[in-house]
C-alpha positions in Angstrom: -10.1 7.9 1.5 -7.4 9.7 3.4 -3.7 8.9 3.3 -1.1 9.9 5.8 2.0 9.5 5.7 5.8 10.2 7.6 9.4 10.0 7.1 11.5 7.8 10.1 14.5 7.5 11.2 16.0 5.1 8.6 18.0 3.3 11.3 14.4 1.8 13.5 13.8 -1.3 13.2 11.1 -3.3 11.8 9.4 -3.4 15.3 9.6 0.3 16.0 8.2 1.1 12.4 5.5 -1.3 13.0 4.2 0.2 16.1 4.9 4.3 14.4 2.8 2.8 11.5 -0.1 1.9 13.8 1.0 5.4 16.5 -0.4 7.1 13.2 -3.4 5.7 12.3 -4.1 5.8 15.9 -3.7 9.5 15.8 -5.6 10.1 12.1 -8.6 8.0 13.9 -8.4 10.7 17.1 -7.9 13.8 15.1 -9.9 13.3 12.0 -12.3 10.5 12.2 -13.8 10.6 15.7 -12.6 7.4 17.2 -10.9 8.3 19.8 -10.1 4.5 21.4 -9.6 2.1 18.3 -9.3 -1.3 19.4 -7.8 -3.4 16.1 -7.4 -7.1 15.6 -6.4 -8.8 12.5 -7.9 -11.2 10.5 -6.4 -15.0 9.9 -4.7 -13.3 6.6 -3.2 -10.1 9.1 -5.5 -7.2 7.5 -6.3 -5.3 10.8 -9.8 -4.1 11.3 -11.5 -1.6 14.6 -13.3 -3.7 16.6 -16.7 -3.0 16.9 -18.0 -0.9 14.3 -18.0 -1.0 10.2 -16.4 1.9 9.4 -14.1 3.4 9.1 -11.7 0.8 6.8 -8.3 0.4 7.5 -5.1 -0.2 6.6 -1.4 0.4 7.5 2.1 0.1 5.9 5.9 0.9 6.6 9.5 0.4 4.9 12.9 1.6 6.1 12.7 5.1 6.4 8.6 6.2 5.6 5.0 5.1 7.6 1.8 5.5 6.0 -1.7 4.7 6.8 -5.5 4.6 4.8 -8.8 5.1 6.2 -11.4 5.3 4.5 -15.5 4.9 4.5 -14.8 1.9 2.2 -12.7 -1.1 2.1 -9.0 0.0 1.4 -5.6 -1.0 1.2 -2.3 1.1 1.5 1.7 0.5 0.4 4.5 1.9 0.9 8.3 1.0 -0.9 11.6 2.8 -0.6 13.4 2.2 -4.2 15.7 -1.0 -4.5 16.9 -3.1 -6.9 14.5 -5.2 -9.3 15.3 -8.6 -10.6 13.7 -9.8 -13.6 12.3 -12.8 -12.1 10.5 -10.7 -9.4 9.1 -9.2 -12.2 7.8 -11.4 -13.8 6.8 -13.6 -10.4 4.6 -10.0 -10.0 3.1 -8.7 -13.4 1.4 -9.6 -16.2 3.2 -10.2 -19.8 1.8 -6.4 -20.8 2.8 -5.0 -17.2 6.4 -6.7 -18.3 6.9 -4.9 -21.5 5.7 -1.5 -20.4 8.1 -1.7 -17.5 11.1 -2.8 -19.6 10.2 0.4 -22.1 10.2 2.7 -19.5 13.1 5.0 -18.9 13.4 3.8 -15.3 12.1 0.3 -14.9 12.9 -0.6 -11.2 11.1 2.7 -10.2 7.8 1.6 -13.1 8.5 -2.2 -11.4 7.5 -0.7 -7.7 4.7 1.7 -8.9 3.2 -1.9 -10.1 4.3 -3.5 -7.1 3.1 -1.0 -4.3 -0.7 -0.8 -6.5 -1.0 -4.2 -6.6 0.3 -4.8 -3.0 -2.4 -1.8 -2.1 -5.2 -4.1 -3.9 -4.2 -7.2 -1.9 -4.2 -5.5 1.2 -7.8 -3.5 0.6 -9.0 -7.4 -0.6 -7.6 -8.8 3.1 -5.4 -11.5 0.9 -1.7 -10.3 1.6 0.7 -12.1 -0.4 -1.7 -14.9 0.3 -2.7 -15.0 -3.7 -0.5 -13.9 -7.3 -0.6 -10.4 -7.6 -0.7 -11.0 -11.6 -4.2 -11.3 -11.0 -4.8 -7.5 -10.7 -3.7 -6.2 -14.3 -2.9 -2.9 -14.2 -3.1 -0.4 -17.3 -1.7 3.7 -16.9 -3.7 6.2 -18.8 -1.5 8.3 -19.0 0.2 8.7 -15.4 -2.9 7.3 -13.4 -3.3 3.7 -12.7 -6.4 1.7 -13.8 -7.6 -1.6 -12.5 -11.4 -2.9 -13.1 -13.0 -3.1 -9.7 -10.7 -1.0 -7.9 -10.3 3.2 -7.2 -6.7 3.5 -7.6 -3.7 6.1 -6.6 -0.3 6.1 -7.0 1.9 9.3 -5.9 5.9 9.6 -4.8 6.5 10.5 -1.2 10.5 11.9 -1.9 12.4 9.2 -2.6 9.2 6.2 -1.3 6.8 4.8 -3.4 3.2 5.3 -1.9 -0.2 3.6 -3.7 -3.6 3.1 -2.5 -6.3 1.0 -3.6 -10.3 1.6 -2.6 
């Protein structure tokens, strides 16, 4: 798997960091994968696949301010989040009862709240289920700082000040 990844202007809208999102995994697919006219669609659920060929797996992602993209010769998922405020029932709408007490012990729980949200939000996308099912359905567990879900090849890294997880 290969992540990329870009600061944006933080005032583009949602449109124009839609269509950088997809200007860079355009250009990963030119430059370091050898496919150099991707034609995408989506599938019913919105997980965009090349047309015409397995590999390689895709996936895309963008919040104010950051674009980031996965490929990969396996099925893969990719999530980006600036920081923002948490509420509690988010949190407990998202993770699991243990997710939920490690996120209150931690020193900065809205930051622990979106590492859980952009893995799990990774997982969903690399599945091609969106916010389509609960995302307590994919307990995560840190040993130490990495993340650990059975089934899945996890990673988790800051970007600055954006949140940026991937799930294989």
């Amino acid at each position: 798997m290969k992540l990329y990844a870009t600061p944006m202007n933080e005032d583009l809208s949602t449109a124009a960091l839609h269509d950088a999102a997809y200007a860079l995994l355009f250009d990963a697919l030119r430059s370091d994968w050898g496919v150099p006219a991707a034609q995408l669609e989506k599938t019913p659920l919105g997980k965009p696949y090349l047309v015409g060929t397995a590999m390689p797996f895709i996936s895309v992602s963008h919040t104010r301010g950051f674009v980031c993209c996965a490929v990969s010769e396996m099925p893969v998922g990719v999530d980006c989040e600036r920081r923002r405020r948490v509420t509690e029932g988010a949190m407990r709408r998202v993770c699991t009862p243990e997710e939920v007490r490690d996120i209150r012990a931690s020193r900065d729980p809205a930051a622990r709240f979106l590492q859980y949200w952009t893995l799990k939000e990774s997982i969903s996308k690399k599945l091609g289920v969106g916010l389509s099912e609960s995302f307590q359905r994919y307990a995560i567990r840190f040993e130490g700082a990495r993340p650990v879900c059975p089934g899945h090849r996890l990673h988790f890294e800051m970007r600055g000040a954006f949140f940026l997880a991937a799930a294989e």
